[in-house]
C-alpha positions as CSV (number, residue, x, y, z in Angstrom):
1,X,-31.6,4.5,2.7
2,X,-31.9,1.4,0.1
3,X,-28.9,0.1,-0.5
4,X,-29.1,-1.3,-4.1
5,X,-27.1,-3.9,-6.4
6,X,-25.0,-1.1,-8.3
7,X,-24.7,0.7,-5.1
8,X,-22.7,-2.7,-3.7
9,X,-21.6,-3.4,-6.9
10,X,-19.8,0.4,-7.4
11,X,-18.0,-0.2,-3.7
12,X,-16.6,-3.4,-4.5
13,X,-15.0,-1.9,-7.7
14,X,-13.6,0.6,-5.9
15,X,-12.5,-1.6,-2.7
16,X,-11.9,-5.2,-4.1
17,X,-14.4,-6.1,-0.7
18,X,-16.4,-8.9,-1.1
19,X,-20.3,-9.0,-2.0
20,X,-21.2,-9.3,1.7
21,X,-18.7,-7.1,3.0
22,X,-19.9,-4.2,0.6
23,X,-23.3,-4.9,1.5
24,X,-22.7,-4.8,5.0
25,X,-20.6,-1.9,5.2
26,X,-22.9,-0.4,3.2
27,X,-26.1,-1.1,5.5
28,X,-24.4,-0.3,8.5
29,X,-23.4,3.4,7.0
30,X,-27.2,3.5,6.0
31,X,-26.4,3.8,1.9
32,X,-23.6,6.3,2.1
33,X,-20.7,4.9,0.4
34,X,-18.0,7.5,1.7
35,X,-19.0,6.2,5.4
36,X,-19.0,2.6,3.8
37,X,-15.3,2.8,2.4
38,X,-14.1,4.4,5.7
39,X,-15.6,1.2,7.7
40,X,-14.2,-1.3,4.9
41,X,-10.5,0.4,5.3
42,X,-10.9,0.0,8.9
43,X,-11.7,-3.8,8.5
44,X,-9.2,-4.0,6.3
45,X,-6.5,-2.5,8.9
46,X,-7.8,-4.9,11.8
47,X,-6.7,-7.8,9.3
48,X,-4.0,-6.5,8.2
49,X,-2.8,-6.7,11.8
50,X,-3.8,-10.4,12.0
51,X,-1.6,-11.0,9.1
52,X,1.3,-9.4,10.4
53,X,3.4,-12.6,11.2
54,X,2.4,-14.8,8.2
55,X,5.8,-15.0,6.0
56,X,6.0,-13.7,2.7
57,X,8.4,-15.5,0.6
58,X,6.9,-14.6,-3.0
59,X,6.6,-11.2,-4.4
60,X,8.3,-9.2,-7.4
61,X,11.5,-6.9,-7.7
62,X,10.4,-3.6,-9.5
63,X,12.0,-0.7,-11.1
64,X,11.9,2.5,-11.4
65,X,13.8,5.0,-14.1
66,X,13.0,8.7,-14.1
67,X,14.2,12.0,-15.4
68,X,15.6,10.3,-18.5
69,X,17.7,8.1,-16.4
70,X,19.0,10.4,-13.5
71,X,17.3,8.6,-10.9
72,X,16.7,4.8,-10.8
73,X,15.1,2.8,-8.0
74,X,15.1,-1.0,-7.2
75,X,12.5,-2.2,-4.7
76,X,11.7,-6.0,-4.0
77,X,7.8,-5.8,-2.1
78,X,6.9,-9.3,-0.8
79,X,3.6,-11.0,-0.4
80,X,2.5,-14.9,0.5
81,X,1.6,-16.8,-2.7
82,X,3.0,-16.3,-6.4
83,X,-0.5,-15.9,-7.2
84,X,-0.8,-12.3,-5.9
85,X,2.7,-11.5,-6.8
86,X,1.2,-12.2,-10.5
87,X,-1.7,-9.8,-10.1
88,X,-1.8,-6.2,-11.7
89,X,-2.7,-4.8,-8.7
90,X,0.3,-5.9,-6.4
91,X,2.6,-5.3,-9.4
92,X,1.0,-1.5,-9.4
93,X,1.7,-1.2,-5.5
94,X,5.3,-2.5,-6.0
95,X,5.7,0.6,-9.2
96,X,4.0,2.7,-7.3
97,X,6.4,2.4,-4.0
98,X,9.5,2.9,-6.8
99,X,8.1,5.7,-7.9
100,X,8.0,7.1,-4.5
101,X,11.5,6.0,-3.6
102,X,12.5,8.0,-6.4
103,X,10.5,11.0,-5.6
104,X,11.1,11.6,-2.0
105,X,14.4,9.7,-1.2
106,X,13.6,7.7,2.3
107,X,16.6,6.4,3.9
108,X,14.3,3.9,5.6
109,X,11.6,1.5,5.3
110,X,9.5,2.6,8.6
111,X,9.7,4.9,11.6
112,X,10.3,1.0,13.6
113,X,13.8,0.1,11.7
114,X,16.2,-0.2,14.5
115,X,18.8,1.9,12.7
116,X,16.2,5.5,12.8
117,X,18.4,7.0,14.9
118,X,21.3,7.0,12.6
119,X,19.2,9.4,10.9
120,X,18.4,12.7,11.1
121,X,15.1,14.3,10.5
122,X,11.4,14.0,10.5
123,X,9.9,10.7,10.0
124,X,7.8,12.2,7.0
125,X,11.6,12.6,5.5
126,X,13.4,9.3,6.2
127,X,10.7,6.8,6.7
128,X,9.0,5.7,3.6
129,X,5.7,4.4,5.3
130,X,5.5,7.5,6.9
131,X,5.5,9.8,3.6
132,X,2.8,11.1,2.0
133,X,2.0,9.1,-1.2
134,X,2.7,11.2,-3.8
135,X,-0.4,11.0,-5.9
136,X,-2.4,11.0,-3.3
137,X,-1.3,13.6,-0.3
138,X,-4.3,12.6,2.0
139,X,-3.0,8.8,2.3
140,X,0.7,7.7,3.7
141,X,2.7,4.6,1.9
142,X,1.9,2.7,5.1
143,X,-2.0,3.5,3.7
144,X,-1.1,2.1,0.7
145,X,0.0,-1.0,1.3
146,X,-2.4,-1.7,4.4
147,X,-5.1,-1.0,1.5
148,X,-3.4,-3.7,-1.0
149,X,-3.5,-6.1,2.3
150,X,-7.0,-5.8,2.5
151,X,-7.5,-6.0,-1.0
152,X,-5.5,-9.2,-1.3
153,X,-6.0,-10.8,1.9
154,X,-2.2,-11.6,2.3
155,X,0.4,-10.0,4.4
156,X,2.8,-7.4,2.1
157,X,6.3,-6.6,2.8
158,X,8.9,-4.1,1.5
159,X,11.3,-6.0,2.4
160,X,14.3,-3.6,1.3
161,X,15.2,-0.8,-2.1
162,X,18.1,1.1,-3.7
163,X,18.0,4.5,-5.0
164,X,20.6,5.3,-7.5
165,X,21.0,9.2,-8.5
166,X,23.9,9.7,-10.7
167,X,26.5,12.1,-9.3
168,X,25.8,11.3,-5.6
């Protein structure tokens, strides 16, 4: 199949990939744009793990109030530069991890925190990078912000939250 303008033009709106990484992802899954994404988020993982060990000494604190202030949530998600800690798109990862703190309650960042075993239960229950994302069951927080990586190009961090419930 053709791959057209609008059909690179479409991915990149949904991705944030670059013209020529559209374009090829899009040639290589001959013109179907599910295939397409799939080998974009897999690019994106593969740099993601090249990124790993940059630092991340900018980013935002965000919070979270729900159920008419039952529940609040305080996350601080790090990146490299000020410049995508500015963006709406790292801001709306950084809400969108406080809203899940404040959903599902993890007791941890990941599955890898030296302190898991102080913790009982699945890793789906204590680990937020291993829950489900809450609007979005098919994808895990760890998804999420491997995503944003790719999208941004910079290595993210949670670097820590507190949940606040009142009465507990």
């Amino acid at each position: 199949m053709a791959v057209t303008t609008e059909m690179i033009k479409a991915l990149r709106e949904e991705t944030g990939a670059g013209v020529m990484d559209a374009k090829r992802a899009l040639d290589s899954a001959n013109g179907d744009v599910a295939k397409a994404k799939a080998i974009l988020r897999e690019q994106g993982v593969a740099a993601a793990a090249k990124r790993a060990e940059r630092e991340t000494s900018n980013g935002v604190v965000d919070s979270y109030i729900h159920s008419a202030g039952r529940i609040g949530v305080l996350v601080e998600v790090n990146c490299e530069t000020d410049f995508v800690a500015n963006t709406e798109d790292f801001r709306g990862l950084a809400r969108n991890i406080a809203m899940q703190i404040a959903a599902m309650n993890p007791s941890l960042i990941s599955k890898d925190d030296p302190d898991r075993d102080k913790y009982e239960g699945s890793d789906e229950e204590v680990c937020l990078f291993s829950q489900k994302f809450i609007k979005d069951a098919s994808r895990t927080v760890e998804d999420l912000v491997k995503d944003a990586v790719a999208k941004t190009g910079e290595n993210i961090r949670v670097r820590r939250f507190a949940r606040f419930e009142l009465g507990r």
